[in-house]
PyMOL Python script that loads the backbone (N, CA, C, O; Angstrom):
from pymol import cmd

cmd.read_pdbstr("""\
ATOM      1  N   UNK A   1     114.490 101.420 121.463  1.00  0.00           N
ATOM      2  CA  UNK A   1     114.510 102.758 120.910  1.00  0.00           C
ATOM      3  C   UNK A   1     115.163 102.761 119.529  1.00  0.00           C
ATOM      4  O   UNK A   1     114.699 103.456 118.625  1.00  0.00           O
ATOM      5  N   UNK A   2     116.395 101.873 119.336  1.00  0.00           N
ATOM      6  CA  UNK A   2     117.168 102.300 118.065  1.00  0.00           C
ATOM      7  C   UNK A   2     116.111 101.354 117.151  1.00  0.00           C
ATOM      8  O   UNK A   2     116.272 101.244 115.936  1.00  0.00           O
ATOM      9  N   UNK A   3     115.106 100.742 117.809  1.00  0.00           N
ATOM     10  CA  UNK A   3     114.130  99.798 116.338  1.00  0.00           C
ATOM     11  C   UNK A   3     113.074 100.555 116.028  1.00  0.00           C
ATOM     12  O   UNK A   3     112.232 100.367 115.150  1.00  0.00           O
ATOM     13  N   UNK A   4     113.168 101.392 116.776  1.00  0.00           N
ATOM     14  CA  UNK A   4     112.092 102.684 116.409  1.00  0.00           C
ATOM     15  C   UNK A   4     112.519 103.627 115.190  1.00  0.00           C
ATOM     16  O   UNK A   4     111.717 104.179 114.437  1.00  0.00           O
ATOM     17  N   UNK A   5     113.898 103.721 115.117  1.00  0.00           N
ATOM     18  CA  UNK A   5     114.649 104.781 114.540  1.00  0.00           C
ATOM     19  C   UNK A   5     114.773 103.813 113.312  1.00  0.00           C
ATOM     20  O   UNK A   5     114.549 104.386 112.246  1.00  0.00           O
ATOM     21  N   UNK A   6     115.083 102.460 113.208  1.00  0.00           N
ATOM     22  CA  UNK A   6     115.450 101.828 111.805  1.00  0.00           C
ATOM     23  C   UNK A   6     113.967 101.425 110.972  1.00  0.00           C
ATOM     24  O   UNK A   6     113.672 101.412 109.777  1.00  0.00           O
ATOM     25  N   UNK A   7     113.192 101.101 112.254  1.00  0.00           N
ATOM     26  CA  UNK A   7     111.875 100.871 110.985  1.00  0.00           C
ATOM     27  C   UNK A   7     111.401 102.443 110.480  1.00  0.00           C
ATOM     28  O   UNK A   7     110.589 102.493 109.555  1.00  0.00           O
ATOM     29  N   UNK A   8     111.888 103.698 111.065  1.00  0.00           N
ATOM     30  CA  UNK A   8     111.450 104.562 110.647  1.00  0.00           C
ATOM     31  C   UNK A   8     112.091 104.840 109.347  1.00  0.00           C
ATOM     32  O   UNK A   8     111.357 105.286 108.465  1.00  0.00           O
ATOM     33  N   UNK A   9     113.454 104.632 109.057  1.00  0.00           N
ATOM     34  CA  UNK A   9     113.815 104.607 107.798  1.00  0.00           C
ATOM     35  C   UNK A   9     113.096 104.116 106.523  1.00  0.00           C
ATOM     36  O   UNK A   9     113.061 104.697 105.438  1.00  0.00           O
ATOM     37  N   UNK A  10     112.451 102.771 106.901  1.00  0.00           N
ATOM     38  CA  UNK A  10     111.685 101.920 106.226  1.00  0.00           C
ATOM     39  C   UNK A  10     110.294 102.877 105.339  1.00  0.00           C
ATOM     40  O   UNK A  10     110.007 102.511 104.199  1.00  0.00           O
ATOM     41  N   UNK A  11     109.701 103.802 105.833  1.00  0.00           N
ATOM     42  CA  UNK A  11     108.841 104.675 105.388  1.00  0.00           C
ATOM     43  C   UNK A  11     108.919 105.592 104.214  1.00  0.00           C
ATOM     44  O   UNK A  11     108.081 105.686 103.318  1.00  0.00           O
ATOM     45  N   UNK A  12     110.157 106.327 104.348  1.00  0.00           N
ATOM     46  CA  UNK A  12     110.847 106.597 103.102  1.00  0.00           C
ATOM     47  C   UNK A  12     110.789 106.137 101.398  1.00  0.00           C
ATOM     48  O   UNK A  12     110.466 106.533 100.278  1.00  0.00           O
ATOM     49  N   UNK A  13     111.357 105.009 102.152  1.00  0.00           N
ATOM     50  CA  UNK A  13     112.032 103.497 101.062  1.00  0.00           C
ATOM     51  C   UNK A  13     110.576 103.554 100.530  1.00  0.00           C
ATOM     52  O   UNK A  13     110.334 104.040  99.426  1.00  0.00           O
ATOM     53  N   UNK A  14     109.501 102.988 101.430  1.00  0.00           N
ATOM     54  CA  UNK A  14     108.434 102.679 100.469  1.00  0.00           C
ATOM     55  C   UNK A  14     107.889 103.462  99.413  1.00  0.00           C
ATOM     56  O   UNK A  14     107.790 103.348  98.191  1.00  0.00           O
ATOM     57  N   UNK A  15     107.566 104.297 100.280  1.00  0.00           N
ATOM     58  CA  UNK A  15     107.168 106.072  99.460  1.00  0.00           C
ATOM     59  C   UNK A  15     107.613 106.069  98.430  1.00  0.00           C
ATOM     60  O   UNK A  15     106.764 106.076  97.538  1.00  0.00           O
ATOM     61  N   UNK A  16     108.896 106.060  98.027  1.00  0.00           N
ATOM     62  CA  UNK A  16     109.666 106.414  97.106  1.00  0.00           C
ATOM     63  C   UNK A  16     109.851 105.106  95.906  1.00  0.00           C
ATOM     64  O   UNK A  16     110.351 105.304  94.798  1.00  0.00           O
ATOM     65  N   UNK A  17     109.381 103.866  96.346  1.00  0.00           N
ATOM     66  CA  UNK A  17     108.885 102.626  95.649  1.00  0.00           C
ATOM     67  C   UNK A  17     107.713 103.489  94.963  1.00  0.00           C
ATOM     68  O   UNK A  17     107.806 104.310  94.050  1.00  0.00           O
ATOM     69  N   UNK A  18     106.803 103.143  95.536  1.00  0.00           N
ATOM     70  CA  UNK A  18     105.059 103.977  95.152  1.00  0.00           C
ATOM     71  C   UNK A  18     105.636 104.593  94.324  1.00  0.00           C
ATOM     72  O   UNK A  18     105.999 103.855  93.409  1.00  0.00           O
ATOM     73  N   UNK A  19     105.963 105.824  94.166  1.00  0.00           N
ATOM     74  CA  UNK A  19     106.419 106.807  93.459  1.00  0.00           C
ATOM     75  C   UNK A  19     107.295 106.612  92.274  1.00  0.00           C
ATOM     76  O   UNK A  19     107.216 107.407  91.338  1.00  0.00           O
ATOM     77  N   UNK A  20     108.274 105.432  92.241  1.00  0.00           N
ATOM     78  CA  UNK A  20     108.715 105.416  91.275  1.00  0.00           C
ATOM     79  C   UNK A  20     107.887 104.143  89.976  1.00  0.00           C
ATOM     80  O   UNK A  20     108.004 104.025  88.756  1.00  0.00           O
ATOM     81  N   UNK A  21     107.077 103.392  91.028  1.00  0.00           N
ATOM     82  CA  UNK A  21     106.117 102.754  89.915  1.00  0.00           C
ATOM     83  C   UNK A  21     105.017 103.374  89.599  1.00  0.00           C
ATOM     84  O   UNK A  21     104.259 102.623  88.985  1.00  0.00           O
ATOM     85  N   UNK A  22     104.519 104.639  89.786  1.00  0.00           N
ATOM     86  CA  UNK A  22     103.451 105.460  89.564  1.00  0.00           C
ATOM     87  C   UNK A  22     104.316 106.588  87.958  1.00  0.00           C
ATOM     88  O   UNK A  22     103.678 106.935  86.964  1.00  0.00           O
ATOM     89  N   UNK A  23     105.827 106.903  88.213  1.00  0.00           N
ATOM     90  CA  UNK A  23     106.599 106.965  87.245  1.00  0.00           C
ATOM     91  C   UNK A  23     106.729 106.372  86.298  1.00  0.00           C
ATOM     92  O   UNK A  23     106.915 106.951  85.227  1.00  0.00           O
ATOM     93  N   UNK A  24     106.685 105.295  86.376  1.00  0.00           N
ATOM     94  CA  UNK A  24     107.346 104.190  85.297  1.00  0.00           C
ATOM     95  C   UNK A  24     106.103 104.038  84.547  1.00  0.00           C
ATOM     96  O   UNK A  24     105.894 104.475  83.415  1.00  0.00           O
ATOM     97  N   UNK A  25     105.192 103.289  85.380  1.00  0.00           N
ATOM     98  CA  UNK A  25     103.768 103.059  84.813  1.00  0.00           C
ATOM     99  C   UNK A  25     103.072 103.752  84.451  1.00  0.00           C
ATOM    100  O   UNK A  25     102.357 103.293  83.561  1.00  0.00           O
ATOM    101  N   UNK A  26     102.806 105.219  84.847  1.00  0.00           N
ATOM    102  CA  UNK A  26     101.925 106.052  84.241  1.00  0.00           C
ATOM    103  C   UNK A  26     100.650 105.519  84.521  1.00  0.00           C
ATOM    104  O   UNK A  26     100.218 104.913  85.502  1.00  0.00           O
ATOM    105  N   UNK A  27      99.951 105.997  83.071  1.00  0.00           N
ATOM    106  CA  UNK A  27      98.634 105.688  82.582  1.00  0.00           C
ATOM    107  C   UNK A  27      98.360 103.964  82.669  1.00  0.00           C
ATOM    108  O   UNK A  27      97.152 103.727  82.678  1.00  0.00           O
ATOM    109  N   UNK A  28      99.044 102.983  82.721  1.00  0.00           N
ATOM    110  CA  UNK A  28      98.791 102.316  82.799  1.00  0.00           C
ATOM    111  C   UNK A  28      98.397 101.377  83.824  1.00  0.00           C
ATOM    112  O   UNK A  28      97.937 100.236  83.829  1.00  0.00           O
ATOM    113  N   UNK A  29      98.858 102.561  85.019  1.00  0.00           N
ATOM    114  CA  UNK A  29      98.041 101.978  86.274  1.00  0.00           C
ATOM    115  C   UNK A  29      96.475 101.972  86.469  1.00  0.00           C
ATOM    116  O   UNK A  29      95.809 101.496  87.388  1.00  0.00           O
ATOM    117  N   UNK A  30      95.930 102.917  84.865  1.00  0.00           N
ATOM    118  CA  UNK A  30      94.610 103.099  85.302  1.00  0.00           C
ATOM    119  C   UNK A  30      93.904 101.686  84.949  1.00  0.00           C
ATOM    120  O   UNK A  30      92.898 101.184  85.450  1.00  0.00           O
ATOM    121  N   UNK A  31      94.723 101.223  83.965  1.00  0.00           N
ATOM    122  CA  UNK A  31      94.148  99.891  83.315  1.00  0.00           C
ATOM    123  C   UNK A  31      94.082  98.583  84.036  1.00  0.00           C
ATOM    124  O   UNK A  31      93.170  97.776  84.220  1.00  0.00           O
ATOM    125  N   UNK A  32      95.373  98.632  84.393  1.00  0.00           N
ATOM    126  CA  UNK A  32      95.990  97.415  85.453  1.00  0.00           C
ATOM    127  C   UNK A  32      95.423  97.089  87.215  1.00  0.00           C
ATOM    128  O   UNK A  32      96.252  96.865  88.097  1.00  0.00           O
ATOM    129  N   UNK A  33      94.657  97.102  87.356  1.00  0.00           N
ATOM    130  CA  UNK A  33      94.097  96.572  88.851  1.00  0.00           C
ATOM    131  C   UNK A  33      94.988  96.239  89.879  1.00  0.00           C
ATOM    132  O   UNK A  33      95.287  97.040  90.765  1.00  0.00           O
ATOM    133  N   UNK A  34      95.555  94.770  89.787  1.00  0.00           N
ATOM    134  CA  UNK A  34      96.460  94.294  90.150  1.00  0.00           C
ATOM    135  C   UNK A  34      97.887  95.374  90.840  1.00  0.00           C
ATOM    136  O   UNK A  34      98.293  95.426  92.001  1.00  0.00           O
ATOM    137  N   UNK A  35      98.397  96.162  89.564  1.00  0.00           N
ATOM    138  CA  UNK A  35      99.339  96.692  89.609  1.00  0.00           C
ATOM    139  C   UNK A  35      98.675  98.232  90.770  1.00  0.00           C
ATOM    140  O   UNK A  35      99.293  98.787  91.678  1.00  0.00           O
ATOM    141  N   UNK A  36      97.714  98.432  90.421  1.00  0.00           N
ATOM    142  CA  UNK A  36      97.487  99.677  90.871  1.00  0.00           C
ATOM    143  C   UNK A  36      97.137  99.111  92.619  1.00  0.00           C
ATOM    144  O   UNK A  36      97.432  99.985  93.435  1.00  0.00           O
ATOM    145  N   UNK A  37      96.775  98.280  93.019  1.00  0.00           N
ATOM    146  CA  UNK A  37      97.074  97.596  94.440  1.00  0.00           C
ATOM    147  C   UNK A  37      98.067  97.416  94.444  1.00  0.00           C
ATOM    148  O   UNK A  37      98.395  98.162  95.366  1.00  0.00           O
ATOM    149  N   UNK A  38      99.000  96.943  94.099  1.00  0.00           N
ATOM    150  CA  UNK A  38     100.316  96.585  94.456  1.00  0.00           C
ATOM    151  C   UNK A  38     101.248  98.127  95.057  1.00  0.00           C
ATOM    152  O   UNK A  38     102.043  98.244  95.990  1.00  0.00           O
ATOM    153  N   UNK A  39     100.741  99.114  94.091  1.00  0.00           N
ATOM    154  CA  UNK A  39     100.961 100.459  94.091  1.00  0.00           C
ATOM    155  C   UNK A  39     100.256 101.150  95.209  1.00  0.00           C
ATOM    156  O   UNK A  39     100.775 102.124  95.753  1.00  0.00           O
ATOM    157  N   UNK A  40      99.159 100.712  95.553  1.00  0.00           N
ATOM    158  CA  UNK A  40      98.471 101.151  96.896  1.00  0.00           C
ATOM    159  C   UNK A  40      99.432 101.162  98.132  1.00  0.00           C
ATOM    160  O   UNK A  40      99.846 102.150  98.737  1.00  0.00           O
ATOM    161  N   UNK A  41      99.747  99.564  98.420  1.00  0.00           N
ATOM    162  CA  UNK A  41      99.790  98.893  99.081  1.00  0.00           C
ATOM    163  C   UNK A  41     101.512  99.194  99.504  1.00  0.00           C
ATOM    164  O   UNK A  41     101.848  98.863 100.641  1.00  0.00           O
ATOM    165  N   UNK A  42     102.431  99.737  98.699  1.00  0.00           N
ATOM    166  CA  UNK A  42     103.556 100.623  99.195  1.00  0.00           C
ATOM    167  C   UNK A  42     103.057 101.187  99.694  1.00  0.00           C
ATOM    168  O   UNK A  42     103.048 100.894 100.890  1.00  0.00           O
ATOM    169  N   UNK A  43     102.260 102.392  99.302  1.00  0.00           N
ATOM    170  CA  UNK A  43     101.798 103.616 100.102  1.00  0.00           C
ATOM    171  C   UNK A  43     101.128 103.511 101.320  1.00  0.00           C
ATOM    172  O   UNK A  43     101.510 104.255 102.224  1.00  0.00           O
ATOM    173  N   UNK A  44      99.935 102.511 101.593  1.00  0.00           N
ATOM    174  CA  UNK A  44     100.057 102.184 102.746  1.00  0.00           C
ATOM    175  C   UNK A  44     100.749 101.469 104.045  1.00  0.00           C
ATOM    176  O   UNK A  44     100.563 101.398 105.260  1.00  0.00           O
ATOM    177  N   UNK A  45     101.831 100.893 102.871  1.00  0.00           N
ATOM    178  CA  UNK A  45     102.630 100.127 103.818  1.00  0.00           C
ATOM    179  C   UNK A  45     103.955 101.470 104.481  1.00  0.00           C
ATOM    180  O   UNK A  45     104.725 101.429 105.440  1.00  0.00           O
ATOM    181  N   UNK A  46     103.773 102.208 103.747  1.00  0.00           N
ATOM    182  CA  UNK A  46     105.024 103.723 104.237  1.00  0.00           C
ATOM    183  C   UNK A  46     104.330 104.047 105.400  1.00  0.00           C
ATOM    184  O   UNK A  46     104.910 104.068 106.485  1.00  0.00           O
ATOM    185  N   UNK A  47     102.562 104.427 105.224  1.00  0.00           N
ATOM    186  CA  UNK A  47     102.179 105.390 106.187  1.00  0.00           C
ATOM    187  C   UNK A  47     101.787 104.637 107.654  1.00  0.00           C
ATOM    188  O   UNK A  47     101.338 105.085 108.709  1.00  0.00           O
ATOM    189  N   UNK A  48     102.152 103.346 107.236  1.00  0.00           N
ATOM    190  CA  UNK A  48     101.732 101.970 108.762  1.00  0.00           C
ATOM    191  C   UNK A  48     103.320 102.488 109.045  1.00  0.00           C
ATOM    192  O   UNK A  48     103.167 103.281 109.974  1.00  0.00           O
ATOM    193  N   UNK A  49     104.306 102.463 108.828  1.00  0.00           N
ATOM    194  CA  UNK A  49     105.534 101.993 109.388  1.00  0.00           C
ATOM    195  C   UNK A  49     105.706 103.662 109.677  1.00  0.00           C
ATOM    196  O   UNK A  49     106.621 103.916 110.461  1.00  0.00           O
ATOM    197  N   UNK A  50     105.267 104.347 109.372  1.00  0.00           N
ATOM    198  CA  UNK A  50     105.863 106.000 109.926  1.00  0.00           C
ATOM    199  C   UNK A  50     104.797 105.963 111.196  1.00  0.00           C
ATOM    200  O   UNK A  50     105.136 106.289 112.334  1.00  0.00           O
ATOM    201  N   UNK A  51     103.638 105.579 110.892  1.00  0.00           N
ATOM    202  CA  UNK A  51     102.631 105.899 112.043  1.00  0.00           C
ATOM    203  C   UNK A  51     102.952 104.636 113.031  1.00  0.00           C
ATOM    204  O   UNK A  51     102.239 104.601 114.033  1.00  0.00           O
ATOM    205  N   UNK A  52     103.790 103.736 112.914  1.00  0.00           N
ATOM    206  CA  UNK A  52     104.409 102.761 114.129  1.00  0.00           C
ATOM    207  C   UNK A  52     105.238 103.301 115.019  1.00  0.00           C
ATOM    208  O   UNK A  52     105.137 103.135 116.234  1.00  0.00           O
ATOM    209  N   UNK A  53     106.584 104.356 114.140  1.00  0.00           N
ATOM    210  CA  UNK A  53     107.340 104.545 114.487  1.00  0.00           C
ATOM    211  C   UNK A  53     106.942 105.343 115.012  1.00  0.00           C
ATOM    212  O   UNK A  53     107.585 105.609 116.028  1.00  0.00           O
ATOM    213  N   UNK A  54     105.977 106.040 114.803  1.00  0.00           N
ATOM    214  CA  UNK A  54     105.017 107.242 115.497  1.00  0.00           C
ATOM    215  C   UNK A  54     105.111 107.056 117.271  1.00  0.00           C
ATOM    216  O   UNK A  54     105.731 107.622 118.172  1.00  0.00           O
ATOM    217  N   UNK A  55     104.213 106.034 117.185  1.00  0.00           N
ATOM    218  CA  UNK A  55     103.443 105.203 118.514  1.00  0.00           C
ATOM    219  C   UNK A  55     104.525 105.111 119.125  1.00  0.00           C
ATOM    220  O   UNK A  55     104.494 105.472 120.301  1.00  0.00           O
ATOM    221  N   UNK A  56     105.690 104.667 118.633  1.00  0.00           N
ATOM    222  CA  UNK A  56     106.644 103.961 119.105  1.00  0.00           C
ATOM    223  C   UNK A  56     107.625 105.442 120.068  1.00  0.00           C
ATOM    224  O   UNK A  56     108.144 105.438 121.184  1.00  0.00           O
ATOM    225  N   UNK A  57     107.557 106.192 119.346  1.00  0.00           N
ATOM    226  CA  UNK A  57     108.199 107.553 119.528  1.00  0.00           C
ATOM    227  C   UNK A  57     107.791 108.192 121.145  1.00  0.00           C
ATOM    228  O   UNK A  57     108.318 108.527 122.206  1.00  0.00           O
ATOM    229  N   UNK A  58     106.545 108.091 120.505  1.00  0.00           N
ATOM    230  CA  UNK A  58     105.855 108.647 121.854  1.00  0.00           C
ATOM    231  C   UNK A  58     105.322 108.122 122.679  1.00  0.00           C
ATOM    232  O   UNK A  58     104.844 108.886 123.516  1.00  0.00           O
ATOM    233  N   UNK A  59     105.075 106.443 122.944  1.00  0.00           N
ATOM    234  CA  UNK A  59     105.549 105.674 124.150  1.00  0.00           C
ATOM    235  C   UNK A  59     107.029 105.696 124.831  1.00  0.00           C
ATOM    236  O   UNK A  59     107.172 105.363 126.007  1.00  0.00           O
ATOM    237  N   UNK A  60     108.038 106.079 124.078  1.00  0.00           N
ATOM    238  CA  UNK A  60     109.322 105.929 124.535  1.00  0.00           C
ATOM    239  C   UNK A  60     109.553 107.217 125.491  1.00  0.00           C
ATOM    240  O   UNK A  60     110.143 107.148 126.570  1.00  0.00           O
ATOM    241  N   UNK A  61     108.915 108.593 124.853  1.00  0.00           N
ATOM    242  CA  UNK A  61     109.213 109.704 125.557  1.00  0.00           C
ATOM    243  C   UNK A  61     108.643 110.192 126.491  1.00  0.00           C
ATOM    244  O   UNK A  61     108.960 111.153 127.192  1.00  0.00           O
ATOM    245  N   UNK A  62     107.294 109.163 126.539  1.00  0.00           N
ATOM    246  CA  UNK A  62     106.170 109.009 127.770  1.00  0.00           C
ATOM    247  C   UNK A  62     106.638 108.524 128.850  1.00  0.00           C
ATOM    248  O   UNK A  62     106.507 109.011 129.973  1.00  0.00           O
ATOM    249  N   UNK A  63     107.657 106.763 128.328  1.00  0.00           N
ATOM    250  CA  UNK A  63     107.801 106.054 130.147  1.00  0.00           C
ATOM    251  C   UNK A  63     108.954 106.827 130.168  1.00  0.00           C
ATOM    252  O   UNK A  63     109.120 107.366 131.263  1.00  0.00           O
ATOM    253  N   UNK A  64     110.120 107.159 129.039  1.00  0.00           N
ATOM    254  CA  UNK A  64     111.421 107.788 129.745  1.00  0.00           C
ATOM    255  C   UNK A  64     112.048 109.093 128.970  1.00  0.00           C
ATOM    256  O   UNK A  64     113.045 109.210 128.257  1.00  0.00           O
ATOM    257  N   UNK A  65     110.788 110.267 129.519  1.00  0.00           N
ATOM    258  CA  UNK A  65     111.725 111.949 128.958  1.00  0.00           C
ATOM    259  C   UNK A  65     113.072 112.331 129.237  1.00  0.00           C
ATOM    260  O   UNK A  65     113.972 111.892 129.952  1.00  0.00           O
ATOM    261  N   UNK A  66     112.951 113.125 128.580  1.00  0.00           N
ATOM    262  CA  UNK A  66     114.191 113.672 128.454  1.00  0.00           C
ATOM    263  C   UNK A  66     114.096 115.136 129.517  1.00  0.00           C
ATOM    264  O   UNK A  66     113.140 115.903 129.399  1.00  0.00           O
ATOM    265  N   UNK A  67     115.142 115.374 130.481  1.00  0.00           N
ATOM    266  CA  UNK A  67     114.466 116.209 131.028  1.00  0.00           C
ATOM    267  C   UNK A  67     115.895 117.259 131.238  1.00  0.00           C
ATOM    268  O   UNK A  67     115.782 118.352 131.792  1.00  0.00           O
TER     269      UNK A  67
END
""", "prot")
cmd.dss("prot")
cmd.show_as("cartoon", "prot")
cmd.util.cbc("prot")
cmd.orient("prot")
């Protein structure tokens, strides 16, 4: 349960990576390929680790609710 709760932190972090090289870089992500995957690839790597912690959430409250 508590590895559910720390990789969920992890989602954040990325997001906010993405976001600050979409800042920095600007316009020049339109040019750069490379960079603009690299820039993807936070963002999908945030929305895998929120939608894990997801799964993870609601297998936990499935075998053991809270009642």
């Amino acid at each position: 349960m508590e590895w559910k709760e720390h990789v969920a932190w992890i989602a954040p972090i990325l997001a906010t990576v993405a976001a600050g090289l979409v800042v920095y870089y600007g316009a020049a992500l339109a040019r750069n390929r490379s960079l603009r995957n690299i820039v993807l690839g936070f963002f999908v790597a945030a929305f895998a680790t929120a939608a894990a912690a997801g799964i993870f959430g609601a297998l936990i409250t499935k075998a053991a609710p809270l009642h």
